[in-house]
C-alpha positions as CSV (number, residue, x, y, z in Angstrom):
1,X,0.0,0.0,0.0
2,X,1.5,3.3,-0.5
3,X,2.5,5.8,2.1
4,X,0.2,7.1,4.4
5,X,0.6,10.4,6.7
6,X,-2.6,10.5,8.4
7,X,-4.3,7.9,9.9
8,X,-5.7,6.5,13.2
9,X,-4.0,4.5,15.8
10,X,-5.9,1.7,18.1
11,X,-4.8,0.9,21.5
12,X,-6.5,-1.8,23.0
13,X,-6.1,-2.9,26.7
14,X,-7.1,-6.8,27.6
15,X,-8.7,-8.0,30.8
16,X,-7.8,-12.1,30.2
17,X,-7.0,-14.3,33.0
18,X,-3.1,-15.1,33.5
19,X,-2.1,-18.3,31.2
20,X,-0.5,-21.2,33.1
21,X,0.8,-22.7,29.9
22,X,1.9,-21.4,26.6
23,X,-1.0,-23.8,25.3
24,X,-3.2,-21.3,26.6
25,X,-2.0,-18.3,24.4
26,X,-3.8,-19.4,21.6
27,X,-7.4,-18.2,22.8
28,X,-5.9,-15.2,23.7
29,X,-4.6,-14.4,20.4
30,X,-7.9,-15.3,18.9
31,X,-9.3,-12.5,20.9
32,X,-6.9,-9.8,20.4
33,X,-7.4,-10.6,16.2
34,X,-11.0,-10.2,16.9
35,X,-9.9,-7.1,18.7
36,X,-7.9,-5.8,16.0
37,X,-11.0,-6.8,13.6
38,X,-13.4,-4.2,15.8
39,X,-10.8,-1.5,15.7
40,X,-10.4,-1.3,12.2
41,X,-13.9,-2.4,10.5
42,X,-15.9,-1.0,13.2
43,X,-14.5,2.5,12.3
44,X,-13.9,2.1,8.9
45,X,-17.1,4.6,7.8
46,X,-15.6,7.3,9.7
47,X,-11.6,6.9,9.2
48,X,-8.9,4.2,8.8
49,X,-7.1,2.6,11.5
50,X,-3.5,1.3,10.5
51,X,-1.9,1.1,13.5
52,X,-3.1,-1.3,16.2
53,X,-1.0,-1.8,19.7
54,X,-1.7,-4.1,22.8
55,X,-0.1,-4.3,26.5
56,X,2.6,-5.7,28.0
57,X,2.1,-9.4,29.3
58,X,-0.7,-9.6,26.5
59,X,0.4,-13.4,25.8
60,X,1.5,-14.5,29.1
61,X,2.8,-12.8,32.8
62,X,5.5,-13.8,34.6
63,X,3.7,-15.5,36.7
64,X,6.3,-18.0,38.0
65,X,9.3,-17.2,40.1
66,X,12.2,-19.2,38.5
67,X,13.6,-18.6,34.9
68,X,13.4,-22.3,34.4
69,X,10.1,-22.4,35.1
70,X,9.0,-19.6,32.6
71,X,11.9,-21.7,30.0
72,X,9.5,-24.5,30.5
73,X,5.6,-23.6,30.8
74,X,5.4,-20.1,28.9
75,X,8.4,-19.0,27.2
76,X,8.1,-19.1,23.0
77,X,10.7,-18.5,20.1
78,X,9.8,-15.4,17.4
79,X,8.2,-15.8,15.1
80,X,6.0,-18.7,16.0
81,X,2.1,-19.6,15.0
82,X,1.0,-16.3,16.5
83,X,2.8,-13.8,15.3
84,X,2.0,-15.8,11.7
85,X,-1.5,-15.5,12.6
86,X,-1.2,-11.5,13.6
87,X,0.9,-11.1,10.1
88,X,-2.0,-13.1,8.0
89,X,-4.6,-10.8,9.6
90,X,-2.6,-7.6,9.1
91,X,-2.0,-8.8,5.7
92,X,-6.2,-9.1,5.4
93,X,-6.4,-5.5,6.6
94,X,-3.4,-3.7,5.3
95,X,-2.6,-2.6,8.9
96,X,0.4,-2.7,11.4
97,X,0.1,-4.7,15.0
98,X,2.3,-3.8,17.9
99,X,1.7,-7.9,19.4
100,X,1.4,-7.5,23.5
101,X,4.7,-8.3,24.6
102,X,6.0,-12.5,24.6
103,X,7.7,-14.2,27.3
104,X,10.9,-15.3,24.5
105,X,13.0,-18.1,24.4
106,X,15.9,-17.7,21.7
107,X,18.6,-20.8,21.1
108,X,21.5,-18.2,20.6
109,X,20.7,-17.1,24.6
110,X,20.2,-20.8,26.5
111,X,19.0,-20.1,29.5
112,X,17.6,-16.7,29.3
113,X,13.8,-15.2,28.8
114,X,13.1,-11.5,27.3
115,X,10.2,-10.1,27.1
116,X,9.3,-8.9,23.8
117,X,6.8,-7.4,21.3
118,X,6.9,-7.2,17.7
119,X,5.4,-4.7,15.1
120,X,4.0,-6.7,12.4
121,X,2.7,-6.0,9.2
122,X,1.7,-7.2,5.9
123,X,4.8,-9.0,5.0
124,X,5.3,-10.1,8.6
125,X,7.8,-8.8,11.4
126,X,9.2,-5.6,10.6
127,X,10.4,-5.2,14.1
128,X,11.6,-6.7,17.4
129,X,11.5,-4.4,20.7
130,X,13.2,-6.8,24.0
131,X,12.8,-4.9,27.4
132,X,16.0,-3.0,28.1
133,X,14.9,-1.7,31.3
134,X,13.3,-4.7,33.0
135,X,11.4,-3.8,36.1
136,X,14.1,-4.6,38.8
137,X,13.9,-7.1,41.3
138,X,10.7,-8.8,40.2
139,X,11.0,-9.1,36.9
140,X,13.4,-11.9,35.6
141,X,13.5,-11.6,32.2
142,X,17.4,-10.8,30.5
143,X,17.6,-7.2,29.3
144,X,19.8,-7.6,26.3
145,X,22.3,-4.7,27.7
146,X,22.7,-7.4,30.8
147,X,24.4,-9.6,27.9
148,X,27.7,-8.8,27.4
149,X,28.2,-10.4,24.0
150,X,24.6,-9.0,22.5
151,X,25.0,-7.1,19.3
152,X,22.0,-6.2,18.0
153,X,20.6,-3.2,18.1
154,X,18.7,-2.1,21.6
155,X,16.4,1.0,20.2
156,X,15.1,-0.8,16.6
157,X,13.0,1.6,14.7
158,X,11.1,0.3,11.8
159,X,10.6,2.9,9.0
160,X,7.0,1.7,7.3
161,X,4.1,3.2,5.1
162,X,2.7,4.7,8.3
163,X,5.4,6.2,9.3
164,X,8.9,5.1,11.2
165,X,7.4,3.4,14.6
166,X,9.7,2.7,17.5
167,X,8.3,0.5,20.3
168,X,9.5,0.3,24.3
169,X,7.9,-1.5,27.4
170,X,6.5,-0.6,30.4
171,X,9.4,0.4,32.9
172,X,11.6,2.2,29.7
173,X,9.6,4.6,29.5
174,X,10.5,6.0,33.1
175,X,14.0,6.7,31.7
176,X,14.0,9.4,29.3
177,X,17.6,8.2,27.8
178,X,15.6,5.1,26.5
179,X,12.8,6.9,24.3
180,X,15.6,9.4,23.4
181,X,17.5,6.7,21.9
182,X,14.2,5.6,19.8
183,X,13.5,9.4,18.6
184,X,17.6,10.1,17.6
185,X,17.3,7.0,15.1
186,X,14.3,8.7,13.8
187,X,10.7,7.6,15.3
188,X,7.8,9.6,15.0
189,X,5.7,7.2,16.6
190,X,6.6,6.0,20.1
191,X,4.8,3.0,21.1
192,X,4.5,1.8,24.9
193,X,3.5,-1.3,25.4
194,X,2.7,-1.5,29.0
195,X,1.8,-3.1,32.2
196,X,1.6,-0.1,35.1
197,X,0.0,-0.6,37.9
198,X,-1.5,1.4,40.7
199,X,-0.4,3.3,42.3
200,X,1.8,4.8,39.4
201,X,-0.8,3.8,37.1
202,X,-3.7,6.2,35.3
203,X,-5.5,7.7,38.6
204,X,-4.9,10.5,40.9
205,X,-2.9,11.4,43.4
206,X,0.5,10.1,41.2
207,X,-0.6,9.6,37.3
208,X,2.7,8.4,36.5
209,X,1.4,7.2,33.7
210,X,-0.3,10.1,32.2
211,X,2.5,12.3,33.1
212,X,5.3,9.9,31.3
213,X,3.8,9.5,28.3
214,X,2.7,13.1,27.5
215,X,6.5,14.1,28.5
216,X,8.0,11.8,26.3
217,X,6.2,13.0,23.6
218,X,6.8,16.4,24.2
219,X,10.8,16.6,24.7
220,X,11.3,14.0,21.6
221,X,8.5,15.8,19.2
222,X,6.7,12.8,18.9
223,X,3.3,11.4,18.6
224,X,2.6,8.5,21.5
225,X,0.2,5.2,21.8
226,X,0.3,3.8,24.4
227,X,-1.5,0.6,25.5
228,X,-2.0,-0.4,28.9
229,X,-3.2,-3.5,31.1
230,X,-6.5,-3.3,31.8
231,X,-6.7,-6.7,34.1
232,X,-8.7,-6.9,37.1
233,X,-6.9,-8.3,40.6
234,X,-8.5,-11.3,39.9
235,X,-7.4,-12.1,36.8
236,X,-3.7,-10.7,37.2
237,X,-2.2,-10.9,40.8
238,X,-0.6,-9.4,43.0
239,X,-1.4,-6.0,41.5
240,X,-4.7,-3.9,40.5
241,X,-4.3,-2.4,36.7
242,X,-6.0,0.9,36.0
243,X,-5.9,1.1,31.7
244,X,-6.2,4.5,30.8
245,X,-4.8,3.9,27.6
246,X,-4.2,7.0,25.3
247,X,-2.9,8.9,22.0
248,X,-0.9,11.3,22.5
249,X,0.3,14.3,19.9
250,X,3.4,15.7,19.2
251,X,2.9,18.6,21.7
252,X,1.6,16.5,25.0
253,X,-2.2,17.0,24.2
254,X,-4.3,13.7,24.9
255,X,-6.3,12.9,21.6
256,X,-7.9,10.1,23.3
257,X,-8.2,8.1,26.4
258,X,-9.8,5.3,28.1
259,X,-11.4,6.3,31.6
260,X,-8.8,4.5,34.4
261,X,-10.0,1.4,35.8
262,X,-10.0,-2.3,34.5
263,X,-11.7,-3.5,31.3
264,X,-10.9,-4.1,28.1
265,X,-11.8,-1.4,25.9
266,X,-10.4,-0.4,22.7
267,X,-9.9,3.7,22.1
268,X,-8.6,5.5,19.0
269,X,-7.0,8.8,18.2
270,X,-5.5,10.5,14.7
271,X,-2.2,10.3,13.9
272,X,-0.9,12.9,12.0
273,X,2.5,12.6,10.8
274,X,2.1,15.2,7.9
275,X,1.9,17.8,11.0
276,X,4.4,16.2,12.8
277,X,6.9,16.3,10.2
278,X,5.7,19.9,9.2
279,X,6.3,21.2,12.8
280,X,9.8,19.5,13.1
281,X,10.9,21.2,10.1
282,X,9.7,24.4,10.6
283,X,10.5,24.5,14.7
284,X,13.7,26.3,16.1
285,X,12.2,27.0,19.5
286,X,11.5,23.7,21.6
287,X,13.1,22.0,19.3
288,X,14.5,19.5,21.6
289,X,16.0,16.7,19.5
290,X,18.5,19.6,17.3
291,X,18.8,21.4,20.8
292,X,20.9,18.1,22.4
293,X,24.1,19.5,24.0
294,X,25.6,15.8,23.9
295,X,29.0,15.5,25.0
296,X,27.7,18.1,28.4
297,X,26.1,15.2,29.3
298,X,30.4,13.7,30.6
299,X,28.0,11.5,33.3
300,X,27.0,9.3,30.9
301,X,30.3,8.0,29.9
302,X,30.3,6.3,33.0
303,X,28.2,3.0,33.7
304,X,26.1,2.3,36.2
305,X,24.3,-0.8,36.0
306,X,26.7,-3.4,35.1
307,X,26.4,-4.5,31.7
308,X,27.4,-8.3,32.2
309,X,25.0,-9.2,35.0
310,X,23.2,-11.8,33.1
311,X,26.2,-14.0,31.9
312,X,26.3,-16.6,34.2
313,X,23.8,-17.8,36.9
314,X,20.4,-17.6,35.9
315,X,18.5,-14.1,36.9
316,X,16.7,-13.9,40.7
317,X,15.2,-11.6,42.6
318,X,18.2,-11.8,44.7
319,X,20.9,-11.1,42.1
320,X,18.7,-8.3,40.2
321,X,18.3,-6.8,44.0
322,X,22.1,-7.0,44.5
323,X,22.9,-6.0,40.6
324,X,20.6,-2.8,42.1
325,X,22.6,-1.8,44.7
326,X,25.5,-2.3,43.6
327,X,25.0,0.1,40.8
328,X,23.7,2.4,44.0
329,X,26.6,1.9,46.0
330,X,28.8,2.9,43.3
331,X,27.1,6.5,42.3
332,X,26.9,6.9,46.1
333,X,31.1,6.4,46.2
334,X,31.7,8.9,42.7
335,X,29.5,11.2,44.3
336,X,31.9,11.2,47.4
337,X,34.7,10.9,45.6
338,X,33.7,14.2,44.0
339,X,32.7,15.5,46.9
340,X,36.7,14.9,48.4
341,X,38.1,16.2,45.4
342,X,36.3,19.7,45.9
């Protein structure tokens, strides 16, 4: 299909009971195709949808605490027979899926789990996001930057008919380095994926959620859908999920949003990439990406959390607790050391 500058976006938040065993994903999958189905012919008389995005943990939650155990009941390769389903249906439609996010097994990583979403169109997986910033101590799924041999690129941005989409997870998008990294190699839409619970999630008093996503699109000139969990307690323990999924322009104004609380619910919004692209061309004031004083930023040339902490022994709470303050202990001493020095 040729290129397409405005268009409407889909996120869609699930409210599915956890699966046990990656058996169980295929029902799931059926749903979120019928999901994708709704979005884009139940709004076809007023405007096409192209883009359609789902949550973190769509397919499965870490719901067991070893990595062997998540190797062995829920963990998948990519691509597999879902994502081939996902690319048959966005080949139907002549749209783009950003898949809920897959506990992954890969044979070049024995051993390890990432969690990871794909944007799939037409011809099938244009790209693969895995969590760089997994959601320390719980989580225990590898962040490829934990890997010291890894080469692939960290930030993919696919460049597409709809635009050049970069995808990140949940907990990335609390660190404004990560998005940063998507918007420098060229994204005008920033996906998020996402999981957030309460109390960080969509409600009052702390609206992280609200507040991250209209600042990241703000400081990187970008347009934003962003997808969140919409599971009850029930169905997704320990944690309460408030939704509030939303599209956000280039300038931090909410197009559209789900009201917070559980549910799934499906909510569109325009994206407008010939606007976008106008605005960045024509901007000199807040223009934040050409306005990067990079090598001020000397701090960054030191690391803090150590690249090589998933070589060996298999992830736990335990070691991602002590990876943690480790990395603490260590800004604590430079900031000392500096300190002694002045």
């Amino acid at each position: 299909m040729p290129n397409c500058d405005r268009y409407y976006a889909a996120a869609c938040q699930l409210d599915l009971p956890n699966p046990k065993h990656r058996d169980e994903i295929g029902p799931r999958v059926k749903r979120m195709l019928d999901m994708v189905e709704y979005a884009v012919t139940g709004y076809q008389p007023m405007f096409d949808v192209r883009l359609i995005v789902f949550p973190e943990f769509a397919h499965a939650a870490p719901i067991y605490h070893t990595v062997a155990h998540l190797l062995d009941r829920l963990a998948v390769p990519i691509p597999n027979e879902h994502t081939d389903r996902y690319a048959a249906k966005a080949r139907q439609l002549g749209v783009f899926v950003q898949t809920g996010t897959f506990l992954e097994s890969d044979v070049r990583w024995p051993g390890h789990v990432f969690n990871t979403t794909c944007l799939i169109g037409p011809d099938g997986i244009v790209s693969k996001y895995r969590k760089v910033h997994t959601w320390t101590p719980w989580e225990l799924h590898t962040s490829p930057h934990d890997l010291s041999g890894y080469g692939e690129p960290l930030f993919p941005v696919a460049d597409t008919e709809i635009g050049r989409i970069g995808a990140a997870i949940c907990y990335d998008w609390l660190f404004p380095e990560a998005i940063r990294q998507l918007a420098l190699a060229g994204a005008e839409v920033l996906v998020r994926v996402s999981a957030y619970m309460d109390p960080w999630g969509a409600t009052a008093p702390m609206d992280w959620w609200t507040l991250m996503n209209r600042a990241r699109a703000i400081e990187n000139l970008a347009c934003v859908v962003a997808a969140n969990q919409g599971s009850s307690l029930q169905h997704y323990p320990p944690f309460s999920w408030p939704g509030g999924s939303m599209i956000v322009d280039f300038d931090g104004r909410i197009l559209a949003q789900a009201d917070p609380g559980p549910g799934e619910k499906i909510i569109v919004g325009p994206i407008d990439l010939a606007a976008l692209r106008a605005e960045r061309d024509r901007r000199c004031g807040h223009q934040m990406l050409a306005n990067l004083r990079t090598e001020a930023y000397g701090s960054y040339g030191r690391p803090v959390y150590p690249r090589g902490a998933a070589d060996h022994e298999p992830l736990t709470v335990e070691r991602n607790t002590a990876a943690t303050r480790s990395a603490w202990d260590g800004l604590r001493g430079s900031w000392s050391a500096q300190d002694e020095a002045t």
